[in-house]
C-alpha positions as CSV (number, residue, x, y, z in Angstrom):
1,X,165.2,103.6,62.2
2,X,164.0,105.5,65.1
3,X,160.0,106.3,65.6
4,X,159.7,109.4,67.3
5,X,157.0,112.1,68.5
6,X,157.4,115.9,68.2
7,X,155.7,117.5,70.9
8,X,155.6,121.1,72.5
9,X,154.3,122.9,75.7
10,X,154.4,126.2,75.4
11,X,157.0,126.0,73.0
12,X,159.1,124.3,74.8
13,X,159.5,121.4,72.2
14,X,160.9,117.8,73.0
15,X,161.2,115.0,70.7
16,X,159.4,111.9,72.5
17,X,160.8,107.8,71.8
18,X,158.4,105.8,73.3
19,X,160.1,102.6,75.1
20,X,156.9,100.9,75.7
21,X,156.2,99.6,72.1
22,X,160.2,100.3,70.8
23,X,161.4,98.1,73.8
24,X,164.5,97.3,71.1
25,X,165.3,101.2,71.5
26,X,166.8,100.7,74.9
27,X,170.2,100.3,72.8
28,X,170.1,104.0,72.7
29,X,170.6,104.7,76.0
30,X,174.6,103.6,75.5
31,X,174.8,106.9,73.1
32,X,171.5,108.9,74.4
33,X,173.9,112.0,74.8
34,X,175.3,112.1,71.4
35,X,171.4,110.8,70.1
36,X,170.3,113.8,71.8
37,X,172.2,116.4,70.8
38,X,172.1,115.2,66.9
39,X,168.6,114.8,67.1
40,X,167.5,118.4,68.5
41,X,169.3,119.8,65.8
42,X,167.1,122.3,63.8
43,X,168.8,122.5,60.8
44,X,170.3,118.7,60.8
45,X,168.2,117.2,63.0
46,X,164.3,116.7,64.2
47,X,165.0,119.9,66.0
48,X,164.2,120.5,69.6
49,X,165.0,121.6,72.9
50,X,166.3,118.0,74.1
51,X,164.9,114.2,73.7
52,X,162.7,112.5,76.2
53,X,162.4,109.1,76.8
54,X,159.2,107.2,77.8
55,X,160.0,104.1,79.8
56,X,157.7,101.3,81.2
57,X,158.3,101.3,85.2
58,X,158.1,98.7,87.7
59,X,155.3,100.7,89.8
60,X,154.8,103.8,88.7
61,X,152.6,104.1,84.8
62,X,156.0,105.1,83.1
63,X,159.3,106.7,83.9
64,X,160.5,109.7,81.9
65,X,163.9,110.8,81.3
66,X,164.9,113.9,79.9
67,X,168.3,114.7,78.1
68,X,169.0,118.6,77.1
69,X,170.4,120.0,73.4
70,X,173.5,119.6,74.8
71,X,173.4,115.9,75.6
72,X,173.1,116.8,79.8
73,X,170.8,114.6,81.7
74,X,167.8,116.9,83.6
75,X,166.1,115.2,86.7
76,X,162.8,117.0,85.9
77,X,161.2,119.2,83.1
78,X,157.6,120.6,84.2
79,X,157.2,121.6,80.0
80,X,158.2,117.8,79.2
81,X,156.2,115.5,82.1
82,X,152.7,117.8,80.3
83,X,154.2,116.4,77.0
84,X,154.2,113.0,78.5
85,X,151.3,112.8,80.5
86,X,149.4,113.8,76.9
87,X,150.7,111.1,75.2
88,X,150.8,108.4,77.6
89,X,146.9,109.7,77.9
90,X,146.4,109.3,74.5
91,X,148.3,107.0,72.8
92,X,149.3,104.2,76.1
93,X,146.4,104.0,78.5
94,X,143.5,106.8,79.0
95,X,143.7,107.3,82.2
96,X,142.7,110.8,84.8
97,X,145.7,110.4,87.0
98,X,149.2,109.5,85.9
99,X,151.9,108.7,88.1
100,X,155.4,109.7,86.8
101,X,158.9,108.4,88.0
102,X,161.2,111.0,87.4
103,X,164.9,111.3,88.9
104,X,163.7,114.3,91.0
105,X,160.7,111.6,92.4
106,X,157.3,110.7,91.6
107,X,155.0,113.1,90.1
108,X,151.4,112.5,89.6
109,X,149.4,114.3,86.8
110,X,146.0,114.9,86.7
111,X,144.3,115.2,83.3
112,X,141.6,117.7,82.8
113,X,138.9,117.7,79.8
114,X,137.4,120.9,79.7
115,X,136.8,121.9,76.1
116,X,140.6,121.3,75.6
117,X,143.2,118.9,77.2
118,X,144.8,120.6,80.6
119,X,146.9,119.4,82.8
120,X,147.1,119.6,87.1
121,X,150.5,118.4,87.7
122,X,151.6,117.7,91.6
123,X,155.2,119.4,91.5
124,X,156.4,118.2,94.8
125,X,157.9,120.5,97.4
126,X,159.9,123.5,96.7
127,X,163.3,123.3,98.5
128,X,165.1,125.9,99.4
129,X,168.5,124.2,101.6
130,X,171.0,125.3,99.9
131,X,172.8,121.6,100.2
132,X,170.2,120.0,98.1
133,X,170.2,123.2,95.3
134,X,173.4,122.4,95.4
135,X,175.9,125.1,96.1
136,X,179.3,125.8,96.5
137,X,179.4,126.9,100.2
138,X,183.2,127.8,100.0
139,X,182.3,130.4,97.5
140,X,178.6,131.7,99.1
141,X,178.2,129.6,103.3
142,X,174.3,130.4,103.4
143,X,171.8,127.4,104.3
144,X,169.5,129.1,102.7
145,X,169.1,131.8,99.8
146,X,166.3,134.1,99.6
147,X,166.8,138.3,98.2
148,X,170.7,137.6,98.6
149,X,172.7,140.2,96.8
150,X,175.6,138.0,95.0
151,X,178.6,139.1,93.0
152,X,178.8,137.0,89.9
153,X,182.1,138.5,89.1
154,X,180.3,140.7,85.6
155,X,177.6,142.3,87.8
156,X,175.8,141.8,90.8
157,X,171.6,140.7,91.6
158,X,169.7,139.6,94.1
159,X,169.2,136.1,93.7
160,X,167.2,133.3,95.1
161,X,168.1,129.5,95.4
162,X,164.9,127.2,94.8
163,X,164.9,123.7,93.9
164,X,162.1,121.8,92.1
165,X,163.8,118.7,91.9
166,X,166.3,120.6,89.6
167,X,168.0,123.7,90.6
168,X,166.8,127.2,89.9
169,X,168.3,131.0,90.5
170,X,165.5,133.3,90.4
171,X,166.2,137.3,89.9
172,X,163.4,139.8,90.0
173,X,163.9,142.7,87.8
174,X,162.1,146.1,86.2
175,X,162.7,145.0,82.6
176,X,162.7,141.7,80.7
177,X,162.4,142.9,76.9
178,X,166.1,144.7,77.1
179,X,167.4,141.9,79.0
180,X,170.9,140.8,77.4
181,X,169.9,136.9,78.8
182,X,171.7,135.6,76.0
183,X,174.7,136.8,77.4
184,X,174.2,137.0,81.5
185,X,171.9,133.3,81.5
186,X,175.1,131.3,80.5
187,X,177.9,132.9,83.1
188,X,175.3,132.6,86.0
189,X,174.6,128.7,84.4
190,X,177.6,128.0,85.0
191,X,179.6,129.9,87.5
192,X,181.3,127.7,90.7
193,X,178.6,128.7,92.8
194,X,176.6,125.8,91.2
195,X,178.4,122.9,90.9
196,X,175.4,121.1,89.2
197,X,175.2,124.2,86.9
198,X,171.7,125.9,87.2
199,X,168.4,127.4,85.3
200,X,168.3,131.2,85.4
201,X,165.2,132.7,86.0
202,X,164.2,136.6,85.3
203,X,161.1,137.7,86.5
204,X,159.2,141.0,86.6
205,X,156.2,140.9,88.9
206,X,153.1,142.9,87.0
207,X,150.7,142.4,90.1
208,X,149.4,140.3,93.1
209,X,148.1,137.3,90.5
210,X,151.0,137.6,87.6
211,X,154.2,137.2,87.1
212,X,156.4,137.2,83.8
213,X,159.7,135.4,83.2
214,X,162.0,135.3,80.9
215,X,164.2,131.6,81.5
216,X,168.1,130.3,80.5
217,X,167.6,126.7,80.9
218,X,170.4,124.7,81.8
219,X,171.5,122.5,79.0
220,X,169.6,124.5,76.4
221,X,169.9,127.9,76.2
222,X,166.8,131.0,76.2
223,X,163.4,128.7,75.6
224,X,160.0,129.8,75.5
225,X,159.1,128.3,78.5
226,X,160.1,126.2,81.7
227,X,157.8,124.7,83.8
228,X,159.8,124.2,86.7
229,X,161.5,127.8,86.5
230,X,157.4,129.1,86.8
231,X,157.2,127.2,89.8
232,X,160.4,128.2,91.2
233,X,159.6,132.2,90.2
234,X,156.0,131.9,91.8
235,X,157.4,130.6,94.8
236,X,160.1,133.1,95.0
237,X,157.8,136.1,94.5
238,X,155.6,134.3,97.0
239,X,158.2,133.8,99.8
240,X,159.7,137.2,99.5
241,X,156.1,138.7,100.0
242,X,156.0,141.0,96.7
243,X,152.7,139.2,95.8
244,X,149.6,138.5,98.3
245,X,148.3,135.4,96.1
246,X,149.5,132.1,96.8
247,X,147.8,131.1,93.0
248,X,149.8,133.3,90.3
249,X,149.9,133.2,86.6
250,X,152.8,133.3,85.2
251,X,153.4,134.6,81.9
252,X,156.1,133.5,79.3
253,X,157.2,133.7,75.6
254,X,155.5,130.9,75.0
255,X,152.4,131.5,76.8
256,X,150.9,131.3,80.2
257,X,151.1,128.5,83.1
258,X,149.2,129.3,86.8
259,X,151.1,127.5,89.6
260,X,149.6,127.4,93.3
261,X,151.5,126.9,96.5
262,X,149.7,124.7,98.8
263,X,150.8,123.6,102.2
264,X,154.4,122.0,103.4
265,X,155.6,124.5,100.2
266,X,153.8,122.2,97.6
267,X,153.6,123.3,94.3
268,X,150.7,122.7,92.0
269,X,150.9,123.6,88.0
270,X,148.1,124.0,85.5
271,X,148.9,123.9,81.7
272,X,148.3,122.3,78.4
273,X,150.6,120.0,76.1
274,X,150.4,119.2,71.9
275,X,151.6,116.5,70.1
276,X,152.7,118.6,66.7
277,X,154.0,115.4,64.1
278,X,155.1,111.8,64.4
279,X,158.0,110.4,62.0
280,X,160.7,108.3,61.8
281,X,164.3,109.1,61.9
282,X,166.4,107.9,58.8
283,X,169.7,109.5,58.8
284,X,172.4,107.6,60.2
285,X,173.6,109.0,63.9
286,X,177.1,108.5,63.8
């Protein structure tokens, strides 16, 4: 038997195993990829975009670790740490500021009460070498790229290369509701250019304080929402100067985050997080 938490951000839902109380559950992480992959399963499983893991750490208040639909290890989830930060808040220790050891590096959380539960997490910098995207530079030799017109082989956009600790290609465009993502997000995903694969990012700019995006997350398909694609867009929109705020909101189908860029390319987000049921798994896995 597995205990498990469902929680969402935006609608980007995870399925949460705490580690701190379930230490026995670290005999999962020999099979997490299968684990995950039968467990987000919404007609056979919890259901979910991927599985998170909440893990005591050494100096940090807790480690996460996030694993995708498809079983793929992410090193950061923007959506997923707000998930985390709630329920470490609420259900480990109540603290105001939570320090989180990711594989993309610390992130620290601040938790707001202001009628409702918000959260101010400290994204780190956004990174825009193309060595530590990664990318092939036999297929594209740029050190950095920013409004780069690109031939994906089906079509051709201008892209931009951001990191956020995970790797992001960010296209500006007219029109997001006709936009065939289903079809373009997985050949950009995973075309040589990334040899990491990468989250696809479509964003229409509506004026100087919003953006909207539309996201094909790596590992998971079309979600409604991504926390560290809205960073990643803002930034974009910011760097290429088709916005004069450094604060946007950004607006997705699963609501609304506002991300700020502060100095040294730091990236702030503001958001909210639920936890939707609690339960324990039954079924046999294998």
């Amino acid at each position: 038997m597995i205990e498990f938490v469902k929680a969402e951000a935006l609608g980007n839902d995870y399925i949460l195993i705490d580690l701190f109380k379930n230490d026995s559950y670290y005999r999962i992480l020999d099979n997490i990829s299968v684990i995950s992959q039968v467990l987000s399963d919404r007609h056979f499983g919890i259901g979910g975009d991927g599985v998170i893991l909440i893990l005591p750490h050494d100096k940090e208040d807790c480690e996460m670790r996030i694993f995708n639909s498809d079983g793929s290890e992410a090193e950061m989830c923007g959506n997923g740490i707000r998930q985390v930060a709630r329920y470490y808040y609420e259900r480990i220790k109540k603290k105001n500021n939570i320090k989180v050891y990711t594989k993309a590096g610390v992130r620290e959380v601040k938790v707001i009460e202001d009628g409702k539960l918000l959260f101010r997490v400290d994204m780190g910098e956004a990174v825009f070498e193309s060595d530590k995207i990664p990318i092939d530079k036999s297929i594209l030799s740029k050190d950095m790229v920013i409004n780069e017109e690109f031939d994906f082989g089906f079509s051709k956009y201008r892209i931009n290369l951001v990191s956020m600790g995970n790797p992001h290609c960010v296209i500006f465009t007219e029109d997001l509701s006709s936009l065939e993502i289903s079809e373009i997000g997985p050949k950009i995903e995973k075309h040589p250019l990334f040899p990491n694969r990468t989250n696809v990012e479509f964003v229409r700019v509506i004026n100087d304080n919003e953006i909207a995006m539309r996201v094909w997350e790596r590992g998971s398909g079309e979600t409604m929402a991504c926390g560290t694609g809205a960073c990643a867009s803002a930034v974009a929109a910011i760097v290429n100067k088709i916005v004069n705020s450094k604060k946007l909101r950004v607006h997705l189908l699963g609501g609304n985050l506002d991300i700020e860029l502060g100095e040294n390319n730091r990236v702030y987000m503001v958001g909210g997080a639920n936890i939707v049921f609690e339960g324990v798994w039954l079924k046999e896995l294998f």
